[in-house]
C-alpha positions as CSV (number, residue, x, y, z in Angstrom):
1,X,35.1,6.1,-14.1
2,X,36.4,9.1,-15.6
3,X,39.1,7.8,-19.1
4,X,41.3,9.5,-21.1
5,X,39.3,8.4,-24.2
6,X,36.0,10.4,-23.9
7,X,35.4,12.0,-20.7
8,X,32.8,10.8,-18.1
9,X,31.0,8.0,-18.5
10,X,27.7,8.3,-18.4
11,X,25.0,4.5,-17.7
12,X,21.0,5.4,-19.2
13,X,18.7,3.0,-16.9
14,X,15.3,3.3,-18.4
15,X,12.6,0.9,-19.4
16,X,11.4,3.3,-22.2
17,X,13.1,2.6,-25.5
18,X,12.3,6.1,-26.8
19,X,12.8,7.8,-23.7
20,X,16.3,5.7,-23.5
21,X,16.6,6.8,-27.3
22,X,16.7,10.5,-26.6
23,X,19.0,10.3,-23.5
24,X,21.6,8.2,-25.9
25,X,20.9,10.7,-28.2
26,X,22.1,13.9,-26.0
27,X,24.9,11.9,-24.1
28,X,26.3,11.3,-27.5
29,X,26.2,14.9,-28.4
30,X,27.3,16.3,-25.5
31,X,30.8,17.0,-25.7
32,X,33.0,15.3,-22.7
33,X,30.5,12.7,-22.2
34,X,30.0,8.9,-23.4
35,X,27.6,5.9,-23.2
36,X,28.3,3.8,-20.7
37,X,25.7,1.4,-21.5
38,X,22.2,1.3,-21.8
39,X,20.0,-1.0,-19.3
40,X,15.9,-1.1,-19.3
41,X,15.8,-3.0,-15.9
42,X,17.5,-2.5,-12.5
43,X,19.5,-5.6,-12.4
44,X,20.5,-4.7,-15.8
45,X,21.7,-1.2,-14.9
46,X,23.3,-2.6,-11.6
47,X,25.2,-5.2,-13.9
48,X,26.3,-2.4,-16.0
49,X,27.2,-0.4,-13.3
50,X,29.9,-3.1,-11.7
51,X,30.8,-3.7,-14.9
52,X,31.6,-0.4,-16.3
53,X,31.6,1.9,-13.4
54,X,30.1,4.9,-14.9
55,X,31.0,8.8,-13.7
56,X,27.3,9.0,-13.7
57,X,23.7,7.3,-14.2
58,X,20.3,8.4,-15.2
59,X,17.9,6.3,-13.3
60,X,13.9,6.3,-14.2
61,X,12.2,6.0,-10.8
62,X,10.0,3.5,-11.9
63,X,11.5,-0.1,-13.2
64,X,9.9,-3.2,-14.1
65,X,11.8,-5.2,-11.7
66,X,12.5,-2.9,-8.8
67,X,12.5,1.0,-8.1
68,X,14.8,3.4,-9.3
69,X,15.7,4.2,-5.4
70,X,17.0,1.0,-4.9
71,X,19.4,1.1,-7.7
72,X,20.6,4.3,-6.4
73,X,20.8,3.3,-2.9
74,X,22.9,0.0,-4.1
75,X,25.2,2.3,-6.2
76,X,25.9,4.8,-3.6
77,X,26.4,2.0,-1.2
78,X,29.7,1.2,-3.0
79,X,30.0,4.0,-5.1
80,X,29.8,7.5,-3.1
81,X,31.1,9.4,-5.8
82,X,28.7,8.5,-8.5
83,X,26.2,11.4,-9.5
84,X,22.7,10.3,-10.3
85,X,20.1,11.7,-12.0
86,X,16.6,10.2,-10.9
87,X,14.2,10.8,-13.9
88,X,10.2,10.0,-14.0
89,X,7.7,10.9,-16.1
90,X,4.5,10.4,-13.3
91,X,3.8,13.3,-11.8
92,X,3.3,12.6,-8.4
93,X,4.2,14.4,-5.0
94,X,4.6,10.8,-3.0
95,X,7.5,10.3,-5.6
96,X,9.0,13.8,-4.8
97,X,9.0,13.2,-1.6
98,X,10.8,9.7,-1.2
99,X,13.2,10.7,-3.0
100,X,14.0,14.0,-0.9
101,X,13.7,12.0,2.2
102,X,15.9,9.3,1.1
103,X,18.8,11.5,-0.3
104,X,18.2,13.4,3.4
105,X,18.3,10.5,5.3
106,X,21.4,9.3,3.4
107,X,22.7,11.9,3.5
108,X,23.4,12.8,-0.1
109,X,24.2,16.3,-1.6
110,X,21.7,17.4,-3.8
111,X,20.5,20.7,-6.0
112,X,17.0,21.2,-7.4
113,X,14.5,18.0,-7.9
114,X,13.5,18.1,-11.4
115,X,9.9,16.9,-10.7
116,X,8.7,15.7,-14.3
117,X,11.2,15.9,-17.3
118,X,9.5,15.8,-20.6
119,X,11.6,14.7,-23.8
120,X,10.1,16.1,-27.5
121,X,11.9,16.3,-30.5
122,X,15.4,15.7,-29.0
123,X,14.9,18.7,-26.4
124,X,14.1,17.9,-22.7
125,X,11.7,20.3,-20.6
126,X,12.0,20.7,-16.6
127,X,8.1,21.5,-16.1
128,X,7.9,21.7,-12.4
129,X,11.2,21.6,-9.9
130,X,11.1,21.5,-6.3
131,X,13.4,23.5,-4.0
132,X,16.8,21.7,-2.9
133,X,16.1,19.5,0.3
134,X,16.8,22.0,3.4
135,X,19.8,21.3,5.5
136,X,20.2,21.6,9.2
């Protein structure tokens, strides 16, 4: 939910510390944004998600407890408007794929998959991206 006091809100789900470190680290400098909250499980982040409900949330595709689809499927279920950024460091087509079948089948907008996002020195690289899902 978009307020008054910083601009969009912004949840980090991510069972990385560092990795959840550097995403704090831009949100924070990124003018028009804030932290939301930080969660490093799925039931976390969907907690903080009803709780807070954040313009947007960064989602790692792999959580301890339950995949990052699921959280975005449960969000989207309630919360349409939500952007999500699905974010994995495993390189690996199967996980391109699900999630361009699943945002298809949901039928979700979506731009360019950012296959593997790397995160140095407080600067993130896109090193392989996948053409946007084609439409009908």
């Amino acid at each position: 939910m978009t307020t008054a006091r910083s601009g969009l809100s912004v949840l980090v789900a991510d069972d990385s510390p560092p990795m959840r470190a550097h995403l704090r680290a831009i949100v924070n400098q990124e003018p028009g944004l804030y932290l939301a909250g930080e969660a490093d499980t799925a039931a976390a982040a969907l907690e903080l998600f009803f709780r807070f409900r954040p313009d947007a949330v960064l989602v790692e595709v792999c959580l301890p407890d339950r995949n990052g689809f699921e959280v975005v499927q449960c969000i989207k279920q309630v919360s349409p408007e939500c952007a999500i950024i699905l974010l994995t460091t495993t390189p690996d087509p199967f996980v391109d794929q699900v999630g361009q079948m699943l945002a298809a089948l949901l039928n979700w907008p979506q731009g360019t998959f950012a296959a593997k996002v790397e995160v140095a020195d407080g600067s993130i690289a896109v090193t392989r991206e996948v053409e946007p899902w084609p439409t009908a």
